[in-house]
C-alpha positions in Angstrom: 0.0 0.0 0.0 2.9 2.5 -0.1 2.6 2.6 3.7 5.8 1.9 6.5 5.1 -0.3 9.3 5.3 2.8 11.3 3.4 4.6 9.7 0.6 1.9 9.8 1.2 1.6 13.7 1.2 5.4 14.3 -2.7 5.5 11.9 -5.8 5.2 14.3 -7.9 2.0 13.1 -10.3 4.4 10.9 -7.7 6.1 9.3 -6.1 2.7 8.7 -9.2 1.2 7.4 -9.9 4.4 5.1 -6.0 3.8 3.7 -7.3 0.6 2.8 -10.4 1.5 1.0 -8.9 3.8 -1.1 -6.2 1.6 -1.8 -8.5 -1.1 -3.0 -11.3 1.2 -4.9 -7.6 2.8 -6.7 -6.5 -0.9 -7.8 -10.5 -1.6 -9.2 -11.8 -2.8 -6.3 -15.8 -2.8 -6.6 -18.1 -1.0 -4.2 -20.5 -3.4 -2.9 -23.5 -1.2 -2.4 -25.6 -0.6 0.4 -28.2 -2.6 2.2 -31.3 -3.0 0.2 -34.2 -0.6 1.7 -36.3 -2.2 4.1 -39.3 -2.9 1.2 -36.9 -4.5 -1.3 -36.1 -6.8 1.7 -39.3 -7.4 2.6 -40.7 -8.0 -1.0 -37.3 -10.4 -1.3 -38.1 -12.2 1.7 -42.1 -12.6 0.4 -40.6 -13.8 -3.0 -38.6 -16.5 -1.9 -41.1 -18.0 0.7 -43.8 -18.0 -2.7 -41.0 -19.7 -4.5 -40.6 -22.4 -1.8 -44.0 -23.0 -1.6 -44.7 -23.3 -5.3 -41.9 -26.0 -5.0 -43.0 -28.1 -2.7 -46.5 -28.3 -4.7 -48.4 -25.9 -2.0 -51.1 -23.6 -3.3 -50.4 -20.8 -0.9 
């Protein structure tokens, strides 16, 4: 990362972690987005249960 161990040990775990990031998103690292809003989960959650029960052969 370009960084000397002491300069890692004298960076505070956030400014570490930021180091790290930037280092990653520099060398095409992919953001992995946020967490999906609490509808999409919900309709997620509602979608998969429908798909379980069509697959075990239940009406609903």
């Amino acid at each position: 990362m370009g960084m000397t161990p002491a300069e890692v040990g004298a960076c505070s775990l956030w400014a570490f972690g930021r180091a790290c990031k930037g280092f990653a998103k520099f060398h095409g690292a992919e953001d992995k987005g946020g967490a999906p809003s609490d509808e999409a989960f919900h309709r997620a959650v509602a979608a998969a249960r429908q798909a379980d029960l069509q697959g075990r052969g239940s009406a609903g």
